[in-house]
N, C-alpha and C positions, 0 to 999 in steps of 0.2 A: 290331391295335395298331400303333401309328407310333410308331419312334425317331428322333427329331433331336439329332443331337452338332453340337456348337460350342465349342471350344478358344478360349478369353479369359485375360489376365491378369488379376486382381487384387489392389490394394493392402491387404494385411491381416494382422493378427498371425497367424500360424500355429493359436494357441490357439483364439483368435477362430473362424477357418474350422474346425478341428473339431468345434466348439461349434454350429456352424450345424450340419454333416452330419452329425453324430451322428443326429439327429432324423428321419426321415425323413417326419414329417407335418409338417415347418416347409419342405419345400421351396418353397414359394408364399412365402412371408417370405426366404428365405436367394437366392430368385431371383427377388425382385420388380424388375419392368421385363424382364426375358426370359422369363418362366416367367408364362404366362396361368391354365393351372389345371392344377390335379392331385387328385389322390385316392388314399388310399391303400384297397387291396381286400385283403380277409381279415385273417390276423395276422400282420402282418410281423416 
């Protein structure tokens, strides 16, 4: 397994960005243009 970290700002209502990461099968939507693919395995 390969981890890549990358530190960006951005522009968003706080509410907003927890709404995105709460989910953790929306990461492909919540990092669309950085994030090519992902999968979530077993039961997260």
């Amino acid at each position: 397994m390969t981890t890549i970290c990358r530190d960006m700002s951005v522009e968003t209502a706080a509410e907003k960005a927890c709404v995105a990461l709460r989910d953790p099968t929306s990461a492909a939507r919540a990092f669309a243009g950085v994030l090519t693919n992902a999968r979530v395995e077993k039961d997260v």
